[in-house]
C-alpha positions as a Markdown table, in Angstrom:
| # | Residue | x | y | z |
|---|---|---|---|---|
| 1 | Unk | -2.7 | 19.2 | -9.5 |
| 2 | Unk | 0.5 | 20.9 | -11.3 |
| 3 | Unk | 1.4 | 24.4 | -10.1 |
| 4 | Unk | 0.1 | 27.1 | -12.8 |
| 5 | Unk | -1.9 | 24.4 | -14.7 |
| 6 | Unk | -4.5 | 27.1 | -14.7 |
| 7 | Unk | -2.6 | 30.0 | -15.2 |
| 8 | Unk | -2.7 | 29.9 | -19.1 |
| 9 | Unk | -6.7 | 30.1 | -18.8 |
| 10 | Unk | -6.2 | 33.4 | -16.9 |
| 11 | Unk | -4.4 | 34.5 | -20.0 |
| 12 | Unk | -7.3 | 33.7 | -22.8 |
| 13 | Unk | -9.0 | 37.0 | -22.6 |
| 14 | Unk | -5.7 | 39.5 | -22.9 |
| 15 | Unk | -5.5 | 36.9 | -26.1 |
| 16 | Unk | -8.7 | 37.5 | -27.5 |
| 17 | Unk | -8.6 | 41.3 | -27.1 |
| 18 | Unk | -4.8 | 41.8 | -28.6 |
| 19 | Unk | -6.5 | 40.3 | -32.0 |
| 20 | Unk | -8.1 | 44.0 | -32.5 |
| 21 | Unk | -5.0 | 45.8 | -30.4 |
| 22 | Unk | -2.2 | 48.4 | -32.0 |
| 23 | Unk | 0.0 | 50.7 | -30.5 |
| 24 | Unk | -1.6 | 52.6 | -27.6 |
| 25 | Unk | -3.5 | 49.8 | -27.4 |
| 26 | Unk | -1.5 | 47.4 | -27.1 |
| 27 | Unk | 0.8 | 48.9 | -25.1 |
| 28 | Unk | -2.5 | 49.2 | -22.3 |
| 29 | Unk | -2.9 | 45.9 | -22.8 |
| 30 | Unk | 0.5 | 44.8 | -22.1 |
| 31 | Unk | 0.1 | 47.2 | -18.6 |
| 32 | Unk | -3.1 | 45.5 | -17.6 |
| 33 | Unk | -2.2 | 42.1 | -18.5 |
| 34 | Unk | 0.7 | 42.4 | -16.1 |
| 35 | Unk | -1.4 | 43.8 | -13.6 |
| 36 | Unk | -3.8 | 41.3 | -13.6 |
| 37 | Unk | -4.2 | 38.6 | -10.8 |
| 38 | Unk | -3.6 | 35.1 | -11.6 |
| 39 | Unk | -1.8 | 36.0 | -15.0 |
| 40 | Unk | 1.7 | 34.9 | -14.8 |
| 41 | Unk | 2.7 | 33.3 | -18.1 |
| 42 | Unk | 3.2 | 35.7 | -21.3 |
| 43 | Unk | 4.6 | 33.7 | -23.8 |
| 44 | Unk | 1.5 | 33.3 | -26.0 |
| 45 | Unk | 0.9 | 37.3 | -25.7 |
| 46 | Unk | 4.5 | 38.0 | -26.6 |
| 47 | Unk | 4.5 | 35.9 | -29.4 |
| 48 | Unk | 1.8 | 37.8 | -31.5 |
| 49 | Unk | 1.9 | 40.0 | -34.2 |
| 50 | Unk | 0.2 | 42.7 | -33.0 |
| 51 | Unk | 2.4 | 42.8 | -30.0 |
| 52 | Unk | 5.6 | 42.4 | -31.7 |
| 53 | Unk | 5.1 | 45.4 | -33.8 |
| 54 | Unk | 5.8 | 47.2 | -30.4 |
| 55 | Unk | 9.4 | 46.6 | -30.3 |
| 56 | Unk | 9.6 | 48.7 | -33.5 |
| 57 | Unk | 7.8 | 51.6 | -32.2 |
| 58 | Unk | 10.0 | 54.2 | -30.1 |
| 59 | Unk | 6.7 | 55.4 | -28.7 |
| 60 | Unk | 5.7 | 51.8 | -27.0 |
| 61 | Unk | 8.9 | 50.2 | -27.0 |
| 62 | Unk | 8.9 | 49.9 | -23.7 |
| 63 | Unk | 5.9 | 48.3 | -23.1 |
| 64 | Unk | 7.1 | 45.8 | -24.9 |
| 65 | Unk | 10.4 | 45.2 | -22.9 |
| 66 | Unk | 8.0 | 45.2 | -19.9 |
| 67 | Unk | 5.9 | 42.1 | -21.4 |
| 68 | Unk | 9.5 | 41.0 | -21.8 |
| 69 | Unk | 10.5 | 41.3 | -18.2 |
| 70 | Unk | 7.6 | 39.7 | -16.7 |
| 71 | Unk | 7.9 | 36.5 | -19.0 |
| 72 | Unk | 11.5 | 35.3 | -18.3 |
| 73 | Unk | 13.2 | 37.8 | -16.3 |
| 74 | Unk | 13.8 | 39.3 | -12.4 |
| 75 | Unk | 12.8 | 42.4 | -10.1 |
| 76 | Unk | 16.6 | 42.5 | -10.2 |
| 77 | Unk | 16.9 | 42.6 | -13.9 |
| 78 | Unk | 14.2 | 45.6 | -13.5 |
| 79 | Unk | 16.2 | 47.6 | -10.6 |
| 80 | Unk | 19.1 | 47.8 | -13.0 |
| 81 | Unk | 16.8 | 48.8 | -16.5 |
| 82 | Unk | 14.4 | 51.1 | -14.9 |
| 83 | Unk | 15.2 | 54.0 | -16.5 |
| 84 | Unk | 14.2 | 52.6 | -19.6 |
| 85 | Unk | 10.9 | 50.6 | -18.4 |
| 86 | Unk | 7.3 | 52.4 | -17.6 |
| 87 | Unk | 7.3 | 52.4 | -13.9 |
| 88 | Unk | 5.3 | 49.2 | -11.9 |
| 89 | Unk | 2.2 | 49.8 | -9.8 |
| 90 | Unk | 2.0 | 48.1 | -7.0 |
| 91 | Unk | 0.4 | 44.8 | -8.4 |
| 92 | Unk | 3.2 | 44.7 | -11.2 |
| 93 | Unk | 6.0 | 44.8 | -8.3 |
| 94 | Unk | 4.4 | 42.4 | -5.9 |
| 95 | Unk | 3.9 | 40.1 | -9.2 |
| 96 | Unk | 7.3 | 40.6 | -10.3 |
| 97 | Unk | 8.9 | 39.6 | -7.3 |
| 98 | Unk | 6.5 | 36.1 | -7.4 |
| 99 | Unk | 8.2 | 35.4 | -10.3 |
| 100 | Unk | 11.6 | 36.5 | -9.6 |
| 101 | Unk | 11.5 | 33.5 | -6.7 |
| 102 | Unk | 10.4 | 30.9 | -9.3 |
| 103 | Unk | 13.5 | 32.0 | -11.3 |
| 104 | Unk | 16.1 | 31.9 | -8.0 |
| 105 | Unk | 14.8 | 28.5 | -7.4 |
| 106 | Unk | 15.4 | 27.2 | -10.5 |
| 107 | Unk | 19.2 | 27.8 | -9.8 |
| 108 | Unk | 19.1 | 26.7 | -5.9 |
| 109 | Unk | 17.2 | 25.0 | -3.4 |
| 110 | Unk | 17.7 | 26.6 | -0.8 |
| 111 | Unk | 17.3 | 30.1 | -0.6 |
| 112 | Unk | 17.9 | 32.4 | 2.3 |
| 113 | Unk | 16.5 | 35.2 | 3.5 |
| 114 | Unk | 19.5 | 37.2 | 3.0 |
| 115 | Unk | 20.0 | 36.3 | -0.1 |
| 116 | Unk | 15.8 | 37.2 | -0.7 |
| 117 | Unk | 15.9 | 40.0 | 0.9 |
| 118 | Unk | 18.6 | 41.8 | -1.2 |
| 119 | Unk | 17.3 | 40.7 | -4.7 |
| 120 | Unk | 13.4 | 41.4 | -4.2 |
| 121 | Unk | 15.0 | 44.7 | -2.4 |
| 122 | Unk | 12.4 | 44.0 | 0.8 |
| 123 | Unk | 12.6 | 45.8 | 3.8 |
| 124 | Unk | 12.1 | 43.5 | 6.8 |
| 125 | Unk | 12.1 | 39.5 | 7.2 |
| 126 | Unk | 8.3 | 40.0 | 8.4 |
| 127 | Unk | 7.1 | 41.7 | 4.8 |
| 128 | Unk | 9.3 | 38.5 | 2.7 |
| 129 | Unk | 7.8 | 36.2 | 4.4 |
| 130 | Unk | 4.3 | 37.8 | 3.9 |
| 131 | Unk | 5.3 | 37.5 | 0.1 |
| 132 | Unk | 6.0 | 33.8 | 0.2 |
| 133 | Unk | 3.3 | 32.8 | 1.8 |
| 134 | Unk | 1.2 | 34.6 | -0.5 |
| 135 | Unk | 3.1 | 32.8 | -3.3 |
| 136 | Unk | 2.0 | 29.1 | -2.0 |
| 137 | Unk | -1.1 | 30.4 | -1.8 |
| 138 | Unk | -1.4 | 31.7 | -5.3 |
| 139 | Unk | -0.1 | 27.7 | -6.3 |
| 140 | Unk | 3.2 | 29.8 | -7.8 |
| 141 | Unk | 5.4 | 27.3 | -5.7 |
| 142 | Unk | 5.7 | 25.4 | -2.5 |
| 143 | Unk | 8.3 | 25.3 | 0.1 |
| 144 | Unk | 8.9 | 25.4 | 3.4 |
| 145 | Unk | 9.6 | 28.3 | 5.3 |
| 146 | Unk | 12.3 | 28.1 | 7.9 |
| 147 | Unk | 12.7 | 30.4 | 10.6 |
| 148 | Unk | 15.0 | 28.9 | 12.9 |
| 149 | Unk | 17.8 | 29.0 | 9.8 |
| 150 | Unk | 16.6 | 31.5 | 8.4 |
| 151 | Unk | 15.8 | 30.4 | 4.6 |
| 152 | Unk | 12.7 | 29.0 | 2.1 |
| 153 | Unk | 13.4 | 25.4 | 1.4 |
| 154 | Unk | 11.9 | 25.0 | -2.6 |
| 155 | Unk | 10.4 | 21.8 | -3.2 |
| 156 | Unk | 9.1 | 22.9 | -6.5 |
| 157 | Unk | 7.2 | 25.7 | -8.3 |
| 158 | Unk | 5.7 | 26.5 | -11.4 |
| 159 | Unk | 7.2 | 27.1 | -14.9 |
| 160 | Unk | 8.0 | 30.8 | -16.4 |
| 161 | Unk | 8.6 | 31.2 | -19.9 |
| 162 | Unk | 11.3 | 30.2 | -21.6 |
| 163 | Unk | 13.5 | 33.2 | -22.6 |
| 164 | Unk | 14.9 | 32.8 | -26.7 |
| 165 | Unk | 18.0 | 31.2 | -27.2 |
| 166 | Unk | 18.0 | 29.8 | -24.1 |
| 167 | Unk | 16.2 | 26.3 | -25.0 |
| 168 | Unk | 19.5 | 24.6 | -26.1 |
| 169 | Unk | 21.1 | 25.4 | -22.2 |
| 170 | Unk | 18.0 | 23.8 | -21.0 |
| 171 | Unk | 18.3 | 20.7 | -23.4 |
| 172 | Unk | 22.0 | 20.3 | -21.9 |
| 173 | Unk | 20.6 | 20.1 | -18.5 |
| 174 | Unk | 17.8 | 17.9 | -19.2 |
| 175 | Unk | 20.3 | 15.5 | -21.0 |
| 176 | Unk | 22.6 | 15.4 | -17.7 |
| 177 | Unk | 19.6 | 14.9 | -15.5 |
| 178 | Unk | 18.5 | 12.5 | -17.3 |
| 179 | Unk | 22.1 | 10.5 | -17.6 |
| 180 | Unk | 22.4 | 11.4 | -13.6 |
| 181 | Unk | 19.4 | 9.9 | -13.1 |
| 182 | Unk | 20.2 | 6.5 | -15.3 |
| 183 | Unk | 23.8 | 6.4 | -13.7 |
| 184 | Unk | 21.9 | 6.5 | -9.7 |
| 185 | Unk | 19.2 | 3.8 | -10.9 |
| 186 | Unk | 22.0 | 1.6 | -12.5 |
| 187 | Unk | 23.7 | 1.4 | -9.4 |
| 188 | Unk | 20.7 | 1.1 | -7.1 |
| 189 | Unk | 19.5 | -2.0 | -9.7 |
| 190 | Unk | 23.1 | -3.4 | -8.9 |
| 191 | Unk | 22.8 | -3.1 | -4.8 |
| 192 | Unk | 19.4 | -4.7 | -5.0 |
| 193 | Unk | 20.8 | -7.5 | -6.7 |
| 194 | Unk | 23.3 | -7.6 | -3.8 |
| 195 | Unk | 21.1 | -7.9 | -1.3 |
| 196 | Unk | 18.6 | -10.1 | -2.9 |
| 197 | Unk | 22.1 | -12.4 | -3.8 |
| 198 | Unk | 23.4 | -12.2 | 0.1 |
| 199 | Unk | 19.7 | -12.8 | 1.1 |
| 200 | Unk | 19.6 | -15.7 | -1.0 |
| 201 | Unk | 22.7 | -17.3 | 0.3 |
| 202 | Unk | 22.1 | -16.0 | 4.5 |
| 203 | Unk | 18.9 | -17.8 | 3.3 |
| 204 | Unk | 20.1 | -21.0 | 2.5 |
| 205 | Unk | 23.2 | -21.3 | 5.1 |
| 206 | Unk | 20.4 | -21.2 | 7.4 |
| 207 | Unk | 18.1 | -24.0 | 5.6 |
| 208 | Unk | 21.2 | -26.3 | 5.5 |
| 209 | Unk | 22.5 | -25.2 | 9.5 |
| 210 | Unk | 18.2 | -26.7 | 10.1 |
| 211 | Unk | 18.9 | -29.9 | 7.8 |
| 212 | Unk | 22.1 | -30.5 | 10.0 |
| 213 | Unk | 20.6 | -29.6 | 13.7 |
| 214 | Unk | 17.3 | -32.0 | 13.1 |
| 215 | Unk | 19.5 | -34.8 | 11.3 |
| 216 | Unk | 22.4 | -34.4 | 14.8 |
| 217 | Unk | 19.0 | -34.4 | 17.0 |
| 218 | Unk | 17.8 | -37.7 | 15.5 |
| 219 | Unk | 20.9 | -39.3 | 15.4 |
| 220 | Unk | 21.9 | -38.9 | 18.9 |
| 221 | Unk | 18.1 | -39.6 | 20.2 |
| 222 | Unk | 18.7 | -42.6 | 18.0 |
| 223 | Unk | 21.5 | -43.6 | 19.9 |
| 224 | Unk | 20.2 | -43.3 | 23.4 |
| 225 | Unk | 17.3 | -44.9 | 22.3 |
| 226 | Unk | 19.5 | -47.8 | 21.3 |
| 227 | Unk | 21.8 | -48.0 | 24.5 |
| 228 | Unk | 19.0 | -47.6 | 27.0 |
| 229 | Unk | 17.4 | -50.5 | 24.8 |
| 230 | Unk | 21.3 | -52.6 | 25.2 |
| 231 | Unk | 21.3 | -51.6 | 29.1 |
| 232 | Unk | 17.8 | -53.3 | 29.6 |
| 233 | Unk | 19.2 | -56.3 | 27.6 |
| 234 | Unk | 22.0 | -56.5 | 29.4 |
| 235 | Unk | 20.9 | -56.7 | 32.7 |
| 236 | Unk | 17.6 | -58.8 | 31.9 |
| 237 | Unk | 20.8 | -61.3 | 30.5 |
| 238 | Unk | 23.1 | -61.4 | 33.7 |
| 239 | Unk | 19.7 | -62.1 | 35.6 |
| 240 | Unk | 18.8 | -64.9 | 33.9 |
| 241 | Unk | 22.4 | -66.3 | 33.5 |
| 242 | Unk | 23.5 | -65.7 | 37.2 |
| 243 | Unk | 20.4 | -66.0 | 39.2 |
| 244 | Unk | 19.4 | -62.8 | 41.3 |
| 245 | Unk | 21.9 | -63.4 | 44.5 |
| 246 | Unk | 24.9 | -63.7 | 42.1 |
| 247 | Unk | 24.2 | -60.1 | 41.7 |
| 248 | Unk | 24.7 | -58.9 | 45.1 |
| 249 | Unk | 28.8 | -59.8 | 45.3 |
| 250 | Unk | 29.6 | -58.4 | 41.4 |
| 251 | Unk | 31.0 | -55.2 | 41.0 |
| 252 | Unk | 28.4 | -53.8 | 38.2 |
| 253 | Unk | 27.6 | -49.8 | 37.8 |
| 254 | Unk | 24.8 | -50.3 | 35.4 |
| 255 | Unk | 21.4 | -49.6 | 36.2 |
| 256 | Unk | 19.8 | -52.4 | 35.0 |
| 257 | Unk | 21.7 | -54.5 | 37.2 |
| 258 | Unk | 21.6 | -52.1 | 40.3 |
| 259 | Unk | 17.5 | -52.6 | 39.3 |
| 260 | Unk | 17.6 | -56.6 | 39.5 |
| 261 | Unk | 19.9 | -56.4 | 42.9 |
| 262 | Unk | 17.2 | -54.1 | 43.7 |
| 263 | Unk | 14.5 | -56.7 | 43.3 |
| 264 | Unk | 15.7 | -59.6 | 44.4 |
| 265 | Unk | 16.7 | -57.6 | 47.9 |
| 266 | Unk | 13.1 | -57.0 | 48.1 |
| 267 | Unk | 12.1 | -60.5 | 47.3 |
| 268 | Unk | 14.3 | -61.9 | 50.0 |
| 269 | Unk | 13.3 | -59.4 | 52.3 |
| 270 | Unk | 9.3 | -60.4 | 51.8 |
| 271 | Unk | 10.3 | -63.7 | 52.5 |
| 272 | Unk | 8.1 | -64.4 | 56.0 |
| 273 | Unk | 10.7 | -64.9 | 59.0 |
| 274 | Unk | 8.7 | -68.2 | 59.8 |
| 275 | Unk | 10.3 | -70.0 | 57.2 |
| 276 | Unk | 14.1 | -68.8 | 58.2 |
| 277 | Unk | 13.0 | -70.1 | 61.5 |
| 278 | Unk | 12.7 | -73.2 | 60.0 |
| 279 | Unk | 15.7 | -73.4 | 57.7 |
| 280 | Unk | 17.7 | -72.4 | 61.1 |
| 281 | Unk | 16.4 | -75.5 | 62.8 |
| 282 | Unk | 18.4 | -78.1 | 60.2 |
């Protein structure tokens, strides 16, 4: 839910009574619409007749700089014109000061409570932070309060009035946020496409470095396939075309021939000794 989305409801009945309100009575009006909890936009009471005939009276003038005040401008702003505003009760002041933190946050994020503590004119950290808390609470913004560094981190609050002739300055700034904002999406679009392109190609080197590793694994199971096939020929060949004891006096390192020498040792050596007896006899 937007901060102060119900704020302008809390106005309605100040709106409906300044319909029948005129001097004096406007002027009380003004007073308790500022006292009021849970009022803290004044734009729509500023803006009517009745209450714009107050800026014309020297009687209730004042009153009317006071609806002023609390619609676009700061406890500061109030320090300085005093002299020339009613006086604030207590509600008016703590109100005031609500608002005056919406208005230093529009300018900074960060705010410390040094800074705080000299334009709400507060006495002790203890009471500001009291007065900010109370804030979040009343939806008026939300931050963060930060007590190590001593400072209210904004994250965003809710909007005051806009002050006359101040619309075109806040057009300007729109416009630059707004081509700040296209200049930081163009260029994150662009380093997207980066990554997706060096994705793409890591992507593929990969996909051809497999191609290449399982076409070298065949090949070379290939070839052993084929030269364990050649050994066996080889040797089966020599066998046949020697006869096994020719075997015994070459000179061959292959296996397939060390494997027929191999047999036809064992053959002769299962030959019974009875029959080499008899060979011996002749």
């Amino acid at each position: 839910m937007e901060l102060g989305s119900n704020f302008a409801a809390k106005l309605e009945p100040f709106l409906l009574m300044s319909k029948s309100a005129k001097g004096a009575a406007a002027a009380k009006l003004i007073q308790d619409a500022t006292s009021a909890p849970g009022v803290f936009v004044f734009a729509e009471l500023l803006e009517l007749p009745n209450i714009q005939e107050l800026a014309n009276s020297e009687q209730h003038a004042q009153f009317f700089s006071l609806l002023q005040l609390f619609s676009y401008r700061t406890y500061k702003d109030y320090i300085q014109h005093k002299d020339s505003l009613p006086p604030l009760n207590q509600a008016q002041t703590i109100k005031l000061k609500y608002l005056s933190i919406v208005s230093l946050a529009s300018e900074r994020r960060i705010l410390p409570y040094s800074f705080l503590l000299q334009e709400l004119q507060m006495p002790t950290i203890r009471e500001l932070e009291d007065l900010i808390i109370d804030a979040i609470y009343l939806d008026i913004l939300r931050g963060k309060l930060d007590q190590k560094e001593q400072q209210l981190e904004i994250e965003y609050t809710m909007g005051r009035d806009l002050e006359p002739g101040k619309a075109e300055s806040v057009l300007v700034a729109l416009q630059n946020w707004a081509a700040t904002t296209s200049s930081v999406l163009a260029a994150l679009d662009q380093e997207l496409e980066t990554v997706a392109s060096h994705e793409t190609a890591v992507r593929m080197d990969l996909e051809d470095h497999e191609r290449l590793y399982t076409t070298t694994l065949k090949d070379v199971m290939e070839r052993n396939k084929d030269a364990k096939s050649s050994t066996r020929r080889l040797g089966a060949s020599l066998s046949n075309a020697l006869g096994p004891n020719s075997l015994d006096n070459m000179d061959i390192d292959d296996p397939a021939v060390e494997n027929v020498k191999s047999k036809n040792r064992k053959a002769l050596t299962d030959v019974p000794a009875k029959s080499i007896r008899k060979r011996n006899r002749f």
